[in-house]
N, C-alpha and C positions, 0 to 999 in steps of 0.2 A: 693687364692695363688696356683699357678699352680705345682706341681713334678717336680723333674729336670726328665732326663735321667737317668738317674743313676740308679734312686730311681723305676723307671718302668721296666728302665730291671732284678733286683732287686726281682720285685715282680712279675713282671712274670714268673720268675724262681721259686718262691714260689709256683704260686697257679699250674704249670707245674706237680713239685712233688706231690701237691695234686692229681693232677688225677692219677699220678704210683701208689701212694698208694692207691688211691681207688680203681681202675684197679687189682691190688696186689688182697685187701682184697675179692673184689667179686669171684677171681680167687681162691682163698684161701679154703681148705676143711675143712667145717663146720662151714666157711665163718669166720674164725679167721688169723690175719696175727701172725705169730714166736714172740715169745716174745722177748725184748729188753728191754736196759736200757732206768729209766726215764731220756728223757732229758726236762730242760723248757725254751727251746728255742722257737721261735715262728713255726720252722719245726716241731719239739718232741711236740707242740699242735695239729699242727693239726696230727701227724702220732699215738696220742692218741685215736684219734676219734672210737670207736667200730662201730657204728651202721650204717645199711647203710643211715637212713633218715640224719643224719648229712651229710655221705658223698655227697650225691646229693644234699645239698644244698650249699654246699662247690662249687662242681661243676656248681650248675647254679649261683653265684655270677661270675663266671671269666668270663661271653660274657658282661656283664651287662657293671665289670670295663675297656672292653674292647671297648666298646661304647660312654663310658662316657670321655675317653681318646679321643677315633677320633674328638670326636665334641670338648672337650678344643682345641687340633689342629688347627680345622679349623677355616679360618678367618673370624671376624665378617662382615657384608658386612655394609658400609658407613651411617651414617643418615642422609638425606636428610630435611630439612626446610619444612615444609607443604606447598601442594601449595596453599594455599588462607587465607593467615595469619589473624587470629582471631582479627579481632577489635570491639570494643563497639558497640553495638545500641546508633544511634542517638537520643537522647529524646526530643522531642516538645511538648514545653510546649502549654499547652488548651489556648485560646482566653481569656483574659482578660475582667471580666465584664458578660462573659455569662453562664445564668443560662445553668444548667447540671440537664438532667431529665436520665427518665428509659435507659440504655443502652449507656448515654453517649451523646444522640444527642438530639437537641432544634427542635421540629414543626417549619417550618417556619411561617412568620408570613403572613396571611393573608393582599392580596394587596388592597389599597382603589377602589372602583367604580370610573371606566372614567368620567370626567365632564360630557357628552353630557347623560352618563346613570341617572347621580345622577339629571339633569334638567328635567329627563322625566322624574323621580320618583314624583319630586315636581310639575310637570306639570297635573300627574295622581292626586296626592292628595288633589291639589287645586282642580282639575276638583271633586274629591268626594264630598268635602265641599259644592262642585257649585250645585251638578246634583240637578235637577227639581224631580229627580224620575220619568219622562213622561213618559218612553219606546217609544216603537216603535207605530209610529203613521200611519198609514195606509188612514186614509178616513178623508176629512176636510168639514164643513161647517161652512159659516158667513154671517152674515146682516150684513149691513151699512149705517150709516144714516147722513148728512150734508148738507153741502154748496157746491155748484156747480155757475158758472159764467159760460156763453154761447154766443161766437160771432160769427153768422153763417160766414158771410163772413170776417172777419179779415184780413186774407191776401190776397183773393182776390177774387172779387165781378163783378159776370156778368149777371146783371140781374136778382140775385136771388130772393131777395126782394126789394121792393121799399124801406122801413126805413121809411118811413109815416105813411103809412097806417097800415102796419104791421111794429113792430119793429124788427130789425134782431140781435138783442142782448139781454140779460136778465138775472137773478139771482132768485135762489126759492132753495128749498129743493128738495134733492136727494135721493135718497133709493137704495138699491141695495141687491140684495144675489149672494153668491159662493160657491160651491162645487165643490169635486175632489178628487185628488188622491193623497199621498206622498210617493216620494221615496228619505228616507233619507233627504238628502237637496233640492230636486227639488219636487214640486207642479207643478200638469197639472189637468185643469178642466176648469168652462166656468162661466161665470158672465153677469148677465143682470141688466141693472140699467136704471133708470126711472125716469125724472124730470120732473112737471111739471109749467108752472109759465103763468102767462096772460094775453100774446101773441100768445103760444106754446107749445106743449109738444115735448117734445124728448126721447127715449128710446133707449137701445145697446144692442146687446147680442155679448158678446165677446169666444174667445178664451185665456185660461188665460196660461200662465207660470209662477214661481216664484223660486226665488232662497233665501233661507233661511237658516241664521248664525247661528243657537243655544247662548246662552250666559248663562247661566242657565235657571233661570226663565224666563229673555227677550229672545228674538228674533229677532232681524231687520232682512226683507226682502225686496224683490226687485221684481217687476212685470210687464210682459209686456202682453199686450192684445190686441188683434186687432177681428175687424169683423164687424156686420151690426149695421149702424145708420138707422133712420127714425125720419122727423120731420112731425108733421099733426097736427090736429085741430086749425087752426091758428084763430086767433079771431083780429076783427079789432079795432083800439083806438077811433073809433067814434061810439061807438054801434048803433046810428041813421043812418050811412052811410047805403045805401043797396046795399051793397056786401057780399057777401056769403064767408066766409076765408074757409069753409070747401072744397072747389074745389081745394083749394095748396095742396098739397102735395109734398114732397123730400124726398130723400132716397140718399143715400150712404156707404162709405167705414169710420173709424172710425179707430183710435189707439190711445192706452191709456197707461203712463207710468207713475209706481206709484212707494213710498218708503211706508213704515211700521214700527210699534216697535211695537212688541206683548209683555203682560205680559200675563204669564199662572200662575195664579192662582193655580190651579190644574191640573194634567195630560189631565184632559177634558174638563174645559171652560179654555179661556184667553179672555184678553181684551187690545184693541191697539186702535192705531191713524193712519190712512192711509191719502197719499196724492199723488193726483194725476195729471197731464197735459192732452190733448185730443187735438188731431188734427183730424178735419170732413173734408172731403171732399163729398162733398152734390151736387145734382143736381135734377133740376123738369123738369114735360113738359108743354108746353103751355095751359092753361084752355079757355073754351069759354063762353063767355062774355055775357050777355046780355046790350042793349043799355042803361039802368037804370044803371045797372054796371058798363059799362065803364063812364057814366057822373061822375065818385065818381074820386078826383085827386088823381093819381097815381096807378089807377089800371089796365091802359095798361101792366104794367111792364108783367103782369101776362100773356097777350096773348100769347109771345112767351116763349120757351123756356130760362130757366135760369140756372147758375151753381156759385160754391163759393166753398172756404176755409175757415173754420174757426178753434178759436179755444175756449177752454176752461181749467178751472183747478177747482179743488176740493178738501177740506179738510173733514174727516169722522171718526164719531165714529165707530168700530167694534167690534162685538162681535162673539168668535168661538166657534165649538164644534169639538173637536179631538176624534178620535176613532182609 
């Protein structure tokens, strides 16, 4: 509740007379002011006052209520609306259904293996089931032993042999060994094989390649070979004739192309079936004759020079040693 006017001028007239009288009293000798009637008014209080510490504090109230007046006075200045009006935090509620670990957050979940990773997985583990245990194979050696069939000229015959006197086809057992080298899937080494039956002998020494599938314990391979034939010791179907078959001789070019299924056993033997084709091309030269000789039928053929194709095939037991 604010004073009117009145009431301030009023009392400023009051604490006014306070300071005369204080003025008065300090001015006063032996600092006493004249004696007077009591009055108990609120002037006749304070013109009561003796001492001077009342009066000085008399005196520092009148700037105080002088201050306290200006600022009732003055005008309060407007209130303004905050600028960024206070509203709620929005609350979002958690995912339904998901577990809540340390701190509020779920590990994600680990993502499955791509198809094509998860088929090499099973393609390793069957391979583990499979392995032979073999390791790494470095040096091969094998014999071979079977059936071989032999037609010098087959597909085409010029003079090579007569076919009477000497037969130019035949069937016997075969023998053979190979040795070499492996790298990984390729074999490189040389093979000579040797038939003989009685007619003829025939023998090869080849150049071999092969190309080999692992399957655990099997094997299948694939081989090509090429390089020198020779046929000789021919013997004739009339042992009474007298002719000499030791004066023939041929020689030529040879290639052989075979399949295989090894079983290994253990890292170091296996044991398989080979089979093979042979294409000879063969050529002789003319032999001289004696006249007892040539009376025998068919053994002009021999005075001039002869040439043929033939061919042949063979099935074989083999047996290897891996290192």
């Amino acid at each position: 509740m604010r004073p009117s006017d009145r009431e301030c001028v009023a009392f400023g007239g009051v604490l006014a007379q306070v300071e005369r009288n204080v003025k008065r009293h300090e001015d006063a000798p032996g600092g006493r002011l004249p004696a007077e009637s009591h009055d108990v008014s609120l002037l006749g209080m304070v013109l009561s006052l003796r001492s001077s510490g009342c009066a000085r504090l008399a005196a520092a109230i009148l700037p105080i209520l002088r201050a306290l007046d200006a600022h009732a006075q003055a005008p309060s200045p407007p209130a303004y609306p905050s600028a960024q009006p206070a509203y709620p935090a929005p609350a979002y509620p958690a995912p339904a259904g998901a577990p809540l670990q340390t701190g509020g957050l779920t590990p994600p979940r680990s993502a499955p293996p791509p198809a094509n990773q998860a088929a090499t997985y099973q393609q390793l583990d069957r391979a583990e089931r499979e392995d032979a245990g073999r390791g790494l194979e470095i040096v091969w050696v094998n014999v071979e032993s079977g059936y071989e069939y032999v037609s010098l000229d087959a597909l085409d015959s010029d003079n090579l042999v007569d076919g009477a006197l000497i037969d130019n086809s035949g069937s016997t057992l075969a023998l053979g060994v190979g040795a070499g080298v492996r790298l990984i899937f390729l074999t490189f080494g040389a093979r000579f094989r040797m038939l003989q039956q009685s007619a003829w002998d025939l023998w090869t020494l080849n150049g071999e390649v092969g190309l080999h599938l692992p399957q655990g314990v099997f094997e299948p391979s694939f081989t090509f070979s090429a390089g020198y034939a020779s046929v000789g010791s021919f013997q004739t179907n009339d042992a009474s004739a007298a002719f000499d078959g030791s004066k023939v001789e041929m020689s030529g070019f040879n290639a052989r192309l075979g399949a295989a299924l090894d079983w290994y056993v253990n890292p170091l033997l296996s044991l398989g079936l080979k089979s093979e084709l042979a294409l000879l091309v063969l050529s002789r030269e003319g032999t001289a004759l004696s006249a007892t000789e040539l009376a025998v039928p068919g053994a002009e053929v021999y005075l001039t020079d002869g040439s043929g194709i033939g061919l042949g095939g063979s099935i074989s037991a083999v047996v290897g040693l891996h290192f």
